[in-house]
N, C-alpha and C positions, 0 to 999 in steps of 0.2 A: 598606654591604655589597651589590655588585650579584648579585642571585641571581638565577639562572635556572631555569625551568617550564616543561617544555611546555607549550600551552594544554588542551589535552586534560585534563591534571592539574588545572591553575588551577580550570577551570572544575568537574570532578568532587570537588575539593576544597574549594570556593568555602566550602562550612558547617560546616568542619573549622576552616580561617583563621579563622573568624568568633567561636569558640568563647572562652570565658574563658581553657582552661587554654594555647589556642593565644597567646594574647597573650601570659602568665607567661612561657611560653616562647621567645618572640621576643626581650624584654626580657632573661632567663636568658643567651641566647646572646648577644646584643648585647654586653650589660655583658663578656662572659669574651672575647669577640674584640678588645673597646678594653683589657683590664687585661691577657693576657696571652698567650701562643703555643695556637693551638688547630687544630685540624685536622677534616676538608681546608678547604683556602682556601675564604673565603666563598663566591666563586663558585659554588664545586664542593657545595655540600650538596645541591644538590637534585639533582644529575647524572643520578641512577640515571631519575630522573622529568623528565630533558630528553632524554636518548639515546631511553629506549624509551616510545613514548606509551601510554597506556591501549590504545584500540583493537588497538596493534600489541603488544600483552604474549601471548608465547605461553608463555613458563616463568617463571617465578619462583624464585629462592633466596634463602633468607632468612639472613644474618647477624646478628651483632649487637653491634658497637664498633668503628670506623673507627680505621686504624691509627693507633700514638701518636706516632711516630719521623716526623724530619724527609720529605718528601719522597715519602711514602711513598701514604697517605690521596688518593685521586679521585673520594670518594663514591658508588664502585661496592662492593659488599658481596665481600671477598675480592681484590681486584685491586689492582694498584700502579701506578704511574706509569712510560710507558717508562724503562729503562735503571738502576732502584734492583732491587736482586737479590729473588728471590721469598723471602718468607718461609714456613715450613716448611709452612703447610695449603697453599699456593698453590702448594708444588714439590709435595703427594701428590695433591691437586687433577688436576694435568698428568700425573701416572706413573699414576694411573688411567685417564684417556684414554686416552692411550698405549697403557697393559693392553688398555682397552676397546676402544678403534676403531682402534689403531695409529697416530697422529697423532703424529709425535713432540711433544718436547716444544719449545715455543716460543722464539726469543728474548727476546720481551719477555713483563711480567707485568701492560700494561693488558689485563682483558678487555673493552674499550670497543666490541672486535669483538663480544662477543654482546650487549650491549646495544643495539648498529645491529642487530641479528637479532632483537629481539625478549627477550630475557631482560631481566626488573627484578632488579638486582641490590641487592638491598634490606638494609638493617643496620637492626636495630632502632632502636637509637639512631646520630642523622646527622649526630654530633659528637661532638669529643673534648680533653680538654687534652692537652699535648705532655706525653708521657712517663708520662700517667698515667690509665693505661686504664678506663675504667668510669667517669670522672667526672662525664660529662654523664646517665647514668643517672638514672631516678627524677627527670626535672623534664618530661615530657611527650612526650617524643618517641616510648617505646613507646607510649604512648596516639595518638599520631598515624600511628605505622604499623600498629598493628592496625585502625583504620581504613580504613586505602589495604587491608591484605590483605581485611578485609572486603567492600569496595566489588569489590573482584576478583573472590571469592569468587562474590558475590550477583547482579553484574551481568554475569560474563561467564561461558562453558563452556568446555569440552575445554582449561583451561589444566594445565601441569605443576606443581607444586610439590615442588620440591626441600630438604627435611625433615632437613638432618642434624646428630645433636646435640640433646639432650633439650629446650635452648633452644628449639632453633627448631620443634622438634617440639608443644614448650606452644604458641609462639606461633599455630600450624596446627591448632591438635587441633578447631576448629570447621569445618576447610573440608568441606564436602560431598565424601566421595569417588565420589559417582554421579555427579556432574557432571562432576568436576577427577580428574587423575591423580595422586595423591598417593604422593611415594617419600621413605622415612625411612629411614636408616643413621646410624652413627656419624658423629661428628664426622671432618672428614681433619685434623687437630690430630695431631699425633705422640703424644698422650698418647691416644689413641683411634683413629687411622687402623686399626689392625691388629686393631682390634676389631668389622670391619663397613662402612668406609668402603670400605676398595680391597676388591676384587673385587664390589663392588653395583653394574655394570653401570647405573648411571643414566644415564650419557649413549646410549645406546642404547636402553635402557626410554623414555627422555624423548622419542627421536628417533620409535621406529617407533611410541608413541601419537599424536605429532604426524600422522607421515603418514598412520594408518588415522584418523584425522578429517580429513580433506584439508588439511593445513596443510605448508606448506613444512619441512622440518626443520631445528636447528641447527647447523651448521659449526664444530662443537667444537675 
């Protein structure tokens, strides 16, 4: 499985890799890619952590289950692969933009553009079996990303963290909000969108914290 890491990651990861429960889980995933269909291609697991480097992380949003359906899953948290159609969080995702900055909405549903910008598009867990969601859960991988958030958290400042959905709000409930910009809303899931997603003005909130800390802002 050739996978790719920033070095930036490698190197801030180095004693994560090194970990018992990180090996279980190496073997976890190995074995489920030689027995049967899993997603995204090996390649692609670490993606979120090749496009955007530590240094260069200005927001964060945390996910959490790579899609299960063929073609779909880039190991970007929320995003698809050009030209497979958006699935429902990823089309209220865009009609809140939209709402928000007038942007219309996209042809394509890679966001591999804000990840070259600076967003870690993060899923808690960085694997999945085909067609059947939640399976890679519970064998280490939230234990490997609550680390990467931590290491964020602790070693960098003025980052965005993007909160939405009880999950990923558990997952966040430690980050420093004096440091970091922390923004929490519903999930954009159709079973939640209308309960707090659309109209939370987050890509705007994310945008003008970036620039009153001098940082470039994102091109949503």
């Amino acid at each position: 499985m050739n996978v790719r890491i920033h070095p930036s990651w490698q190197q801030r990861l180095a004693t994560e890799f090194s970990k018992p429960y990180f090996a279980e889980l190496v073997q976890f995933v190995h074995s489920e890619y030689r027995t049967t269909t899993c997603y995204p291609p090996g390649r692609l697991i670490f993606n979120a952590f090749d496009l955007c480097p530590f240094e260069k992380t200005k927001v964060v949003i945390l996910g959490q289950d790579p899609y299960h359906e063929p073609d779909q899953a880039e190991g970007l948290c929320f995003s698809v692969a050009d030209g497979v159609p958006f699935p429902p969080s990823l089309q209220n995702i865009f009609k809140e933009i939209e709402s928000d900055l007038g942007i219309p909405v996209p042809k394509s549903g890679s966001l591999r553009r804000w990840a070259e910008q600076g967003v870690l598009l993060l899923n808690a867990t960085l694997t999945v079996r085909a067609h059947l969601a939640g399976s890679h859960q519970r064998h280490g991988w939230e234990t490997f990303t609550d680390a990467v958030v931590r290491k964020l958290a602790e070693e960098r400042e003025h980052l965005v963290f993007l909160l939405w959905g009880s999950y990923a709000q558990k997952k966040g409930e430690f980050i420093d909000g004096n440091k970091h910009y922390v923004l929490q809303s519903a999930h954009p899931s159709p079973l939640s969108a209308y309960r707090g997603f659309f109209g939370n003005h987050h890509f705007t909130l994310a945008n003008d914290y970036l620039v009153r800390n001098g940082i470039n802002p994102i091109h949503w």
